[in-house]
C-alpha positions in Angstrom: 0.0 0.0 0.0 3.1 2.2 0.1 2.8 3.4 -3.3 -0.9 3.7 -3.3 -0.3 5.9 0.1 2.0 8.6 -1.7 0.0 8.8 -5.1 -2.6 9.7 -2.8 -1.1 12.2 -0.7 0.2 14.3 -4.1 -2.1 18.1 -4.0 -3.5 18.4 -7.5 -2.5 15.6 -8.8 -5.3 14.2 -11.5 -4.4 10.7 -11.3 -4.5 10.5 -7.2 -8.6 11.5 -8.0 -9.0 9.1 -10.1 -7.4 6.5 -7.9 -9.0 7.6 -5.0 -12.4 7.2 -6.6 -11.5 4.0 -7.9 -10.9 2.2 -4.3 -13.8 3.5 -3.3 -15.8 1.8 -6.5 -13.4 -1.2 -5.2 -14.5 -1.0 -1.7 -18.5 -0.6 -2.7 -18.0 -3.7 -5.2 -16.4 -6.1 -2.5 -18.4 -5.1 0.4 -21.8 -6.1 -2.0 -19.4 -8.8 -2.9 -19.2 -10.2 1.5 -23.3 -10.2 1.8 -23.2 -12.9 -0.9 -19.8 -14.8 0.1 -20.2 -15.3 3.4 -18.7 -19.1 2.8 -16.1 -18.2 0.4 -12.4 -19.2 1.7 -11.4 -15.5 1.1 -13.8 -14.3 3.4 -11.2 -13.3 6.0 -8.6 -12.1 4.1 -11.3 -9.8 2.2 -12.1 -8.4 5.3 -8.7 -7.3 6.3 -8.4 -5.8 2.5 -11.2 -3.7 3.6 -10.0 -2.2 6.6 -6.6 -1.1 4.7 -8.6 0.7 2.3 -10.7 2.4 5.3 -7.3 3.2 6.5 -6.1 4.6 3.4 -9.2 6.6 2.6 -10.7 7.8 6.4 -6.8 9.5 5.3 -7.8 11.3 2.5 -11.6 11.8 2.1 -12.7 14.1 -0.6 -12.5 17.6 -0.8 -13.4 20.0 -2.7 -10.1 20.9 -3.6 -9.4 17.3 -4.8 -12.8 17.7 -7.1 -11.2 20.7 -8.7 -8.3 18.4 -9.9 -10.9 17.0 -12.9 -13.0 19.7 -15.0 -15.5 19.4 -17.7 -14.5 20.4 -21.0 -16.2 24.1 -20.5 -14.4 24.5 -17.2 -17.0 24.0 -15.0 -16.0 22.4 -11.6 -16.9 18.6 -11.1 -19.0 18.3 -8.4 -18.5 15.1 -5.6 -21.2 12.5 -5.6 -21.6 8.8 -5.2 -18.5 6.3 -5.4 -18.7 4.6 -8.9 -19.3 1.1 -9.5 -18.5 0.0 -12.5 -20.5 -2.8 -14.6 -18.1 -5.9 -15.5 -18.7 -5.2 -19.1 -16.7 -2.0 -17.9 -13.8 -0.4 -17.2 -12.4 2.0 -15.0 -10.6 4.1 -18.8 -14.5 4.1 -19.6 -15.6 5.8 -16.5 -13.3 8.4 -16.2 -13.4 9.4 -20.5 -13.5 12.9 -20.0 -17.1 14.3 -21.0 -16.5 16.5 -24.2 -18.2 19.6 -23.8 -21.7 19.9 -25.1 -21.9 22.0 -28.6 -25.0 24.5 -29.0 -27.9 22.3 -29.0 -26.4 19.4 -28.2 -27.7 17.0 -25.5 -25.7 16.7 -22.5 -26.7 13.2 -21.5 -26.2 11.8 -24.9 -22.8 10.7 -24.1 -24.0 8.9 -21.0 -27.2 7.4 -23.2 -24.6 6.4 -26.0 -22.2 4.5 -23.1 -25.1 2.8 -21.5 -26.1 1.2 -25.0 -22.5 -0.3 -25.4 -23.4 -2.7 -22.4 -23.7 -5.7 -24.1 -25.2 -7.7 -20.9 -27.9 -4.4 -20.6 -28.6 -4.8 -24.1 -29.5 -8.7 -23.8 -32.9 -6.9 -21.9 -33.4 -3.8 -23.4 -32.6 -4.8 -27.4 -31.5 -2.5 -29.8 -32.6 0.7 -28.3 -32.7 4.4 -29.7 -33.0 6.9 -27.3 -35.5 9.6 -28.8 -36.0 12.3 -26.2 -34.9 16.0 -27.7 -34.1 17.5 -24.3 -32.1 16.2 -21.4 -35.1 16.6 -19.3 -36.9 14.1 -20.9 -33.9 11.9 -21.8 -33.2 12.2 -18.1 -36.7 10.5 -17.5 -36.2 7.7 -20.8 -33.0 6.9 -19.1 -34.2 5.7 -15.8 -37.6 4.1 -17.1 -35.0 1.9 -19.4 -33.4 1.2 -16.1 -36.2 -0.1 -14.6 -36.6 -3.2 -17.2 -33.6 -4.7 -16.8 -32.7 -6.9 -13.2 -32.6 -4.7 -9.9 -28.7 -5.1 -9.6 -27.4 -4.4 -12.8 -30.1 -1.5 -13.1 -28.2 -0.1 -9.5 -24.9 -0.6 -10.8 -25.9 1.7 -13.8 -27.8 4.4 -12.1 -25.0 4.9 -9.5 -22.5 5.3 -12.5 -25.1 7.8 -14.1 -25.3 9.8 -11.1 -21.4 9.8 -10.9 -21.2 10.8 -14.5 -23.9 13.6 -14.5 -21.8 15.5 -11.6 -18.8 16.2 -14.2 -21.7 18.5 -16.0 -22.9 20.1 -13.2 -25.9 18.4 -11.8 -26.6 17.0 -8.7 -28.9 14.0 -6.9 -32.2 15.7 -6.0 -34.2 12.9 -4.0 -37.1 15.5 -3.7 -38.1 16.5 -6.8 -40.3 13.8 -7.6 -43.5 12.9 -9.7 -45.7 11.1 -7.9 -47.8 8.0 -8.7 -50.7 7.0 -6.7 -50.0 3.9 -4.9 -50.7 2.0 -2.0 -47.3 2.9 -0.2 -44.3 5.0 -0.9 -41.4 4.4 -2.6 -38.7 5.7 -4.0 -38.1 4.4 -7.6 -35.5 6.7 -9.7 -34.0 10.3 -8.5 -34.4 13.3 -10.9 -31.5 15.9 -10.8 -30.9 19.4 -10.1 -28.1 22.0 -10.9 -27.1 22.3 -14.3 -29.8 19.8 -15.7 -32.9 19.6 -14.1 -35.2 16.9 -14.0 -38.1 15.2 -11.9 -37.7 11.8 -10.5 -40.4 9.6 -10.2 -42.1 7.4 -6.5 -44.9 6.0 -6.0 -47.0 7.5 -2.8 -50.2 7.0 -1.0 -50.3 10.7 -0.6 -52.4 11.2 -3.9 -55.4 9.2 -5.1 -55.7 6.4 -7.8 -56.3 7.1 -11.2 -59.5 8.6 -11.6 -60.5 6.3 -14.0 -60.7 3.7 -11.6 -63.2 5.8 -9.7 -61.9 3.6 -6.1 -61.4 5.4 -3.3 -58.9 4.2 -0.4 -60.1 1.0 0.8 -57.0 -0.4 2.9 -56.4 -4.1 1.4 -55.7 -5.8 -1.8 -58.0 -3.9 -3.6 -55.3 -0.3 -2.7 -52.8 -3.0 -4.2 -54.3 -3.5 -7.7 -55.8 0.2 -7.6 -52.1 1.3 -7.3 -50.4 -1.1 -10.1 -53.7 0.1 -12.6 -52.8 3.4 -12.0 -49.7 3.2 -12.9 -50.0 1.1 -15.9 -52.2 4.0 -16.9 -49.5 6.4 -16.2 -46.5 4.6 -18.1 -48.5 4.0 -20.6 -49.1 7.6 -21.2 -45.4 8.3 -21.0 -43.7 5.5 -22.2 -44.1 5.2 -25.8 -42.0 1.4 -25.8 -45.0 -0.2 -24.1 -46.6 -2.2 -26.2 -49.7 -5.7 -25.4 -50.4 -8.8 -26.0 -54.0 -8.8 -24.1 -55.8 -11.8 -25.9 -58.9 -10.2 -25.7 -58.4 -7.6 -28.2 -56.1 -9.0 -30.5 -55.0 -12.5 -30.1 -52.7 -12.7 -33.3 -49.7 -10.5 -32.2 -48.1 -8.3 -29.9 -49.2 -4.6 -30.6 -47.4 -1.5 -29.9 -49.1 1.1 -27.5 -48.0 4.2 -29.9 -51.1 3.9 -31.5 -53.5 6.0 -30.5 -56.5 3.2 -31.5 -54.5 0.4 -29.9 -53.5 2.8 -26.8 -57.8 3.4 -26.3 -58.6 -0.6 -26.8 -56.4 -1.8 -24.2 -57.0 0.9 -21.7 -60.7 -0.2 -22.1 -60.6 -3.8 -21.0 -57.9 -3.2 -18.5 -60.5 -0.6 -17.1 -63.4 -2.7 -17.8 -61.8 -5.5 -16.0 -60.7 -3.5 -13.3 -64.4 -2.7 -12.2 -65.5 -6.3 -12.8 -63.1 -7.4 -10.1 -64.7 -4.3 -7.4 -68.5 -5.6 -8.7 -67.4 -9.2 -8.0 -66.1 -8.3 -4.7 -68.8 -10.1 -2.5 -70.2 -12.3 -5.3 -69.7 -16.3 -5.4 -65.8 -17.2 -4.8 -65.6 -18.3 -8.1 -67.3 -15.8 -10.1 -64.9 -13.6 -8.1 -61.8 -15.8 -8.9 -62.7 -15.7 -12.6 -62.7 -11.8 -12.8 -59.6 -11.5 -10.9 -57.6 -13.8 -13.6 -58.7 -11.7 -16.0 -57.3 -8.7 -14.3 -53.9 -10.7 -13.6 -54.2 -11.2 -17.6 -54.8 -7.8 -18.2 -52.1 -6.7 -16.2 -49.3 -9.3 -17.4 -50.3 -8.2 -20.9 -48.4 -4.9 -20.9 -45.1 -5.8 -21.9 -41.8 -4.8 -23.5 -40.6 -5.8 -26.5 -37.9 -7.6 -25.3 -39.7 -8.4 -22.7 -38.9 -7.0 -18.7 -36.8 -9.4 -16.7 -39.2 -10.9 -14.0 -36.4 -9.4 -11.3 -36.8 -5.9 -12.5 -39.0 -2.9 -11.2 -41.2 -3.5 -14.1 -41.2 -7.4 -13.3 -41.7 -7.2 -9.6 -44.8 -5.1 -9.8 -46.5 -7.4 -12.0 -45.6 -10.2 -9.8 -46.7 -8.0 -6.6 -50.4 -8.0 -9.0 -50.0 -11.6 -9.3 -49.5 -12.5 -5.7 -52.9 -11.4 -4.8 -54.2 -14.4 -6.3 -53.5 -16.2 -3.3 -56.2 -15.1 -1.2 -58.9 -15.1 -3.4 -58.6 -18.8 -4.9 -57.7 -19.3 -0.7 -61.1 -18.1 -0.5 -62.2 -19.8 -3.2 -61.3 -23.4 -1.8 -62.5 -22.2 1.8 -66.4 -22.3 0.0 -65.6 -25.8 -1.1 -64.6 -25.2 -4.9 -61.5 -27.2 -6.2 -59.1 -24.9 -7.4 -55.3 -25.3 -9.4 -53.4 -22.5 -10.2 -50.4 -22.5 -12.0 -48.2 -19.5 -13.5 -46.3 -21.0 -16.5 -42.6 -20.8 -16.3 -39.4 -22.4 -17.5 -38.7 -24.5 -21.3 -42.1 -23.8 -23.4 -42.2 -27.5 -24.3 -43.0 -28.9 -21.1 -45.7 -25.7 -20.3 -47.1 -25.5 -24.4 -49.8 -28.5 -23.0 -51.4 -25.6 -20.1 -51.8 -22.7 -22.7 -53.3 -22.0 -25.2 -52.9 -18.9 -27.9 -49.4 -18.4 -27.5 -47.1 -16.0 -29.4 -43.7 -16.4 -30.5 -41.2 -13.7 -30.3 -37.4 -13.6 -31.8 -36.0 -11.6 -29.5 -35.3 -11.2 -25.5 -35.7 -13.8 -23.2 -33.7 -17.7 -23.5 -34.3 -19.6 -26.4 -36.3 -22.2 -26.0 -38.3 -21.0 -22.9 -41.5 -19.0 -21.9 -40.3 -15.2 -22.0 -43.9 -13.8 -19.9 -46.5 -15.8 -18.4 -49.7 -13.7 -19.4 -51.8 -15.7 -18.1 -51.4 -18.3 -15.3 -53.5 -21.7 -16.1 -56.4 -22.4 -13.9 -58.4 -25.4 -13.1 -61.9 -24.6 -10.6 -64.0 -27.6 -10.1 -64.2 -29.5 -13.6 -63.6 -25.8 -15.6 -60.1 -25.6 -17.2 -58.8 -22.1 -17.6 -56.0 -22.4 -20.0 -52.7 -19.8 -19.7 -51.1 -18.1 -21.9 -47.7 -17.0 -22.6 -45.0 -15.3 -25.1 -42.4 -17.6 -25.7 -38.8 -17.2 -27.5 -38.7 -19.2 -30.9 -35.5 -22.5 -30.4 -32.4 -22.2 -31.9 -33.5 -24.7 -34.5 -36.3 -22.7 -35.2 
């Protein structure tokens, strides 16, 4: 550590920055790195790493001198933010490129947008994306709802290098300029930024009603749960124009992109229409109430990316939070004597194709071979069989 010690201790000295910034990325990485390796045989010895680089940075934290060593190319001082950590399809050269100055006109997140899309493991989920916002505002915003298709932890790892990146043009974190989305509960899902680019972030909160469409006031239960996801299907799909569905119901033969203003009104019909056939069902016969809220889950499912969101992304965990509630209505269900089966289809399409019906192929996303979205889970009630339904990726033989 002798070495790293003195490089560190040089005043103005570019390359002590970047080094400094770089244990600190190596720090982050191996400290998520322990939660997951608690067994590993290097355990120990990764441990003791850590506390030398404590040592050797509790020595030199950040000032704002040492942020002064790096500039943009217009001069303006880098401001500190978040330790970077990188993606392993990364390196440290890319991180610290220095940002070329923005020409008149000229976006200032492009450079960031046009990184992010040379992440060949990002791309697997996202395909071949164009980014199409003509402000950085709204880039800002396209950025992060990208983000939010691809899994959790690679989404992180991104969006902490974002923030990192965005401070060498000025801009700053800003946790409180947020749009809200009615939900049932709070939560934070991407920051906006302030400073030289300003932007709104987006959470959900409980502090604002459900879409009005819904016409549902709060009622404290599963019902606030599926108020809160509708809503905000309603609200991406006003925003996002990537969104695109495969709802059976009004058009089985394809998967149809939600640009179109016809296409847009047909599926916000039955997702509305089978919204409010789940409230009316509320107290009716188990079943009759089990049927309606299948079709709801259908509905629901059926709002998809093309390629399709990773089932552990934001996108993917909301629709399985929707799909959860199941469990207490066919609970209910068997509790009035009614035999029920429910099964969400999953895994190689050739040992699932025999519970669906009305599938669609895709050629992108997902693993060849296997089911890429469950739209529909199958469903057995008494002697009634309720097939599924599901995109699946066309085989390599295919």
């Amino acid at each position: 550590m002798q070495h790293l010690s003195k490089l560190l201790e040089i005043e103005d000295s570019k390359l002590a920055w970047v080094l400094r910034l770089g244990l600190y990325g190596l720090r982050t990485q191996l400290q998520e790195a322990l939660k997951e390796a608690t067994k590993d045989p290097g355990n120990s010895i990764c441990q003791e790493l850590l506390q030398e680089l404590d040592e050797l940075l509790q020595a030199k934290i950040l000032t704002e001198k040492d942020w002064e060593v790096g500039r943009t190319g217009d001069g303006e001082k880098i401001t500190p933010h978040h330790p970077i950590t990188p993606s392993p399809h990364l390196s440290w050269e890319d991180v610290f490129e220095p940002i070329q100055p923005a020409t008149t006109g000229e976006l200032k997140l492009k450079y960031i947008c046009e990184a992010l899309l040379t992440d060949k493991e990002l791309l697997q989920y996202v395909g071949e994306y164009e980014f199409h916002s003509s402000n950085d505002t709204d880039l800002w915003n396209e950025l992060q709802r990208l983000l939010l298709r691809v899994p959790e932890k690679l989404a992180h790892v991104w969006q902490e290098r974002i923030l990192a990146e965005v401070s060498q043009l000025g801009a700053l974190e800003d946790k409180l300029s947020l749009q809200q989305l009615s939900f049932c509960r709070n939560e934070h899902v991407y920051s906006g930024l302030k400073g030289n680019i300003e932007a709104k972030g987006l959470c959900l909160s409980n502090n604002i009603g459900f879409d009005p469409q819904l016409r549902m006031e709060t009622r404290d239960g599963e019902f606030d749960v599926l108020a809160g996801i509708v809503s905000t299907c309603l609200k991406f799909i006003d925003i996002d124009t990537c969104l695109h569905h495969a709802l059976k119901s009004v058009d089985r033969f394809g998967v149809r992109s939600l640009d179109s203003e016809s296409e847009q009104a047909k599926y916000v019909t039955a997702l509305l229409e089978r919204f409010h056939r789940v409230l009316a069902t509320a107290e009716a016969d188990p079943a009759i109430a089990l049927r309606a809220r299948l079709d709801l889950d259908e509905a629901i499912h059926s709002l998809v990316y093309l390629p399709t969101c990773d089932r552990f992304s934001w996108w993917g965990k909301l629709q399985q939070e929707a799909r959860r509630t199941l469990n207490g209505v066919v609970e209910k269900a068997r509790d009035a004597g009614y035999q029920v089966q429910i099964r969400p289809l999953w895994g190689t399409y050739a040992d699932v194709y025999t519970w669906s019906k009305d599938d669609l192929q895709l050629e992108i996303g997902g693993i060849p071979g296997e089911v890429s979205a469950c739209l529909r889970v199958y469903a057995k009630i008494n002697d009634e069989v309720l097939p599924g339904r599901v995109l699946f990726r066309s085989s390599l033989e295919a």
